[in-house]
C-alpha positions in Angstrom: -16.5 -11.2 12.3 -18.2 -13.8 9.8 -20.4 -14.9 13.3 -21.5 -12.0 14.1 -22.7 -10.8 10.7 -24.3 -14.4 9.9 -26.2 -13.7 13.2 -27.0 -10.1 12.2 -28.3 -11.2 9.1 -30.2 -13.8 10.6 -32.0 -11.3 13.5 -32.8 -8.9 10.4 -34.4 -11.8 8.3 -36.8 -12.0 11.6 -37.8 -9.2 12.8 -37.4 -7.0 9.7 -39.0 -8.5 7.1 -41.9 -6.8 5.0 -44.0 -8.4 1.9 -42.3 -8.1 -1.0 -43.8 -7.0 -4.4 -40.7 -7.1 -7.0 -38.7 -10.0 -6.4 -35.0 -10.7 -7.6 -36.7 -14.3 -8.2 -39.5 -16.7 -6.9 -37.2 -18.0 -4.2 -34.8 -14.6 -3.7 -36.5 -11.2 -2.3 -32.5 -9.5 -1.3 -29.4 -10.6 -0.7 -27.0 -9.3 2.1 -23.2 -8.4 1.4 -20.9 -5.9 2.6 -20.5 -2.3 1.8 -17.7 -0.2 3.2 -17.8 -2.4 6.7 -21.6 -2.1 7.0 -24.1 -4.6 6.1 -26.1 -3.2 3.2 -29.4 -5.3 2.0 -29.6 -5.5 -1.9 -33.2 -5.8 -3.6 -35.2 -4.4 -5.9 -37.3 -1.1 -6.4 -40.3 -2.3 -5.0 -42.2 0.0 -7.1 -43.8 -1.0 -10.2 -44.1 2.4 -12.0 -40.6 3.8 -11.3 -38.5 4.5 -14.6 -35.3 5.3 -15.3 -34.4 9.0 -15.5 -30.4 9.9 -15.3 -28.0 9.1 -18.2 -28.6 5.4 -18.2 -31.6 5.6 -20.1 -29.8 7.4 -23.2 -29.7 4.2 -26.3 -28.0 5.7 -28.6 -24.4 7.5 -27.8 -22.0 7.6 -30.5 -19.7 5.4 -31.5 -16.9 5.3 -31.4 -15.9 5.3 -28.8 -18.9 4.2 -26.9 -19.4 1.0 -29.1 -21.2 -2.1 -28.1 -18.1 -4.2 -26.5 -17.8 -7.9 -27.3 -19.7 -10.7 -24.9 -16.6 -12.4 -24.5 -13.9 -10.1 -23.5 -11.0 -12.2 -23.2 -10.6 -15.6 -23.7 -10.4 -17.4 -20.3 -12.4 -15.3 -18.6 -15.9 -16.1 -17.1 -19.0 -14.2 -17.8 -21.4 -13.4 -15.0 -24.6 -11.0 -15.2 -27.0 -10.5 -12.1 -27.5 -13.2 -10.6 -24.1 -14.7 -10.4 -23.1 -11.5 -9.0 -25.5 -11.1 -6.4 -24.2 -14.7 -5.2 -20.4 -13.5 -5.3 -21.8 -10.3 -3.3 -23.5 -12.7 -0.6 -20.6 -15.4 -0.5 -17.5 -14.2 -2.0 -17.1 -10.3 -0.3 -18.9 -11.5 3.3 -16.1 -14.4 3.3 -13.4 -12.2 2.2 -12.3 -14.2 -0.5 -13.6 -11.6 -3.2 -14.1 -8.1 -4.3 -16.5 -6.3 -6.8 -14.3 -3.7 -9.1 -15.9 -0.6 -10.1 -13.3 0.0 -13.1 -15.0 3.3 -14.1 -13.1 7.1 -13.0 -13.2 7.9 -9.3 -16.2 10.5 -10.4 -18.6 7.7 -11.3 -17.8 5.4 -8.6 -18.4 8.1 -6.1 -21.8 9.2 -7.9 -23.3 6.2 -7.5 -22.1 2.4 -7.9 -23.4 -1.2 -6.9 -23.1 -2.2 -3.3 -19.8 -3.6 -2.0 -17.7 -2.4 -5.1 -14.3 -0.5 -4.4 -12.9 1.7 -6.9 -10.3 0.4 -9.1 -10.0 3.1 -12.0 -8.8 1.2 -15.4 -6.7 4.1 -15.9 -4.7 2.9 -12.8 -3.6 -0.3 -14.1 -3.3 0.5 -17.8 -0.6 3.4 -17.3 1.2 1.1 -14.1 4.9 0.9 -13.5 5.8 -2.5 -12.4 6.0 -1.3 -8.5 2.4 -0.3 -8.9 1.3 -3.6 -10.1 2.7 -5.0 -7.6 1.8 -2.9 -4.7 -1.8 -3.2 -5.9 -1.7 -7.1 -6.7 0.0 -7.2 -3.3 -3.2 -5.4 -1.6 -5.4 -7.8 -3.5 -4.2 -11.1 -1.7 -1.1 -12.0 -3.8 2.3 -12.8 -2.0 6.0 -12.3 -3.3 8.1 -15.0 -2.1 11.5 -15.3 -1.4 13.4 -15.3 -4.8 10.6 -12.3 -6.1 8.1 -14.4 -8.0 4.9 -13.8 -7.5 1.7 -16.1 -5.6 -1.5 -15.8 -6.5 -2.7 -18.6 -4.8 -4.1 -16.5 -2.1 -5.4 -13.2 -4.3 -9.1 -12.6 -4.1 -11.3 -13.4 -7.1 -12.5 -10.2 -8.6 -16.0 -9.5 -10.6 -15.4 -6.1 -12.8 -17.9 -3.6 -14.1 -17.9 -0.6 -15.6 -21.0 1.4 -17.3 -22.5 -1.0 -19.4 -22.3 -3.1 -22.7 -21.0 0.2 -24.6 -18.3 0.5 -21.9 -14.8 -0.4 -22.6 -13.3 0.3 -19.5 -13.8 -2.9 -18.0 -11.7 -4.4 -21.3 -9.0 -2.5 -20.9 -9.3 -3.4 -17.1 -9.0 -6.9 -17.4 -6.9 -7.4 -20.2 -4.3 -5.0 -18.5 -4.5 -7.1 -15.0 -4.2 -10.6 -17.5 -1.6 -8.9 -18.8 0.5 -7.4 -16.1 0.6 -11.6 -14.5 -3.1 -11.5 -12.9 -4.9 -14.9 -13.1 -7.3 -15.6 -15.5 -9.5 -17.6 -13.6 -9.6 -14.7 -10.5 -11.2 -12.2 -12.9 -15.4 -12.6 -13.3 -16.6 -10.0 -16.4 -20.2 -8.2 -15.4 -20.6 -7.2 -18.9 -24.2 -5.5 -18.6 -22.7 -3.0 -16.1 -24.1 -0.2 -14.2 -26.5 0.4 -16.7 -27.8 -3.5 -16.5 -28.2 -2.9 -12.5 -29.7 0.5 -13.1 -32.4 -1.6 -15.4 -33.7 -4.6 -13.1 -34.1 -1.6 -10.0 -31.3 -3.5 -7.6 -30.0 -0.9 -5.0 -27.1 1.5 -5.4 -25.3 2.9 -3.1 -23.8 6.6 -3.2 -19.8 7.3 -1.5 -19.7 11.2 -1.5 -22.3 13.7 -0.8 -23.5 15.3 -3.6 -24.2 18.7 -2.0 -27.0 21.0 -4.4 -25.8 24.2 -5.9 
């Protein structure tokens, strides 16, 4: 599987290439990862007068409970923003070793999210029985052994986002997975969010037609 998308990537790179205006950085036009079992190329709006014009470019919303969350959410957990997780998107997902956490309600994540990202609501985790934790846990890579204890030597590292810096959900997220027995060192916090990707023009990607009225 890993050879045929590292050759598909490569053919693509050839023969589809086109001059690019708005670059992720000098050396980085796009990144490839995976999306639902499809390769999905990841760049930029490559035009120079678009604006934002949905709910992401409201500054103000009140407060509580949309309050500006912390940098740090947690001690022990890493902080990433876009770059970091394009790289997990390119290397972590396409090797199956990691997965990008949409934490927002189903709603949102089937609106529009960031490429790759499956929908984990925090809601899910926060109100979990102990069987839920570790069914889900168990989906994620961990393993129970013998006497019941549980392995995460094997569970996928997991980059979470929610909305934006005035989302908690991705807290609440996180501290409930740390909480519930998760690793600390698994978890990667994308604290500028939805909004933050909206910003810099990086592709979305939409998992439910939105049919008009």
């Amino acid at each position: 599987m890993r050879a045929i998308i590292t050759i598909s990537i490569f053919l693509i790179s050839i023969y589809a290439e086109e001059p690019v205006a708005v670059k992720i950085t000098d050396a980085i036009s796009h990144i490839y990862t995976i999306d639902s079992g499809k390769m999905v190329k990841v760049h930029r709006i490559q035009d120079t007068a678009n604006r934002l014009t949905d709910d992401f470019t409201k500054t103000s919303r009140v407060c509580p409970p949309f309050c500006i969350q912390p940098t740090k959410v947690r001690e022990g957990i890493q902080n990433i923003e876009e770059l970091e997780l394009l790289n997990f998107m390119k290397e972590d997902v396409v090797e199956g070793r990691g997965i990008v956490v949409d934490a927002r309600l189903k709603s949102w994540f089937e609106f529009e999210t960031i490429p790759s990202a499956i929908n984990i609501p925090f809601t899910l985790i926060e109100r979990a029985t102990k069987s839920r934790v570790e069914r889900l846990f168990s989906i994620l890579g961990m393993k129970i052994k013998s006497d019941g204890s549980w392995d995460f030597s094997g569970a996928k590292r997991l980059a979470v986002f929610c909305n934006g810096v005035w989302c908690k959900q991705s807290k609440i997220f996180i501290n409930s997975m740390v909480e519930h027995g998760y690793p600390e060192d698994k978890i990667l916090y994308y604290r500028s969010g939805f909004q933050g990707w909206k910003l810099l023009g990086l592709t979305t990607t939409v998992h439910k037609e939105v049919k008009e009225r």
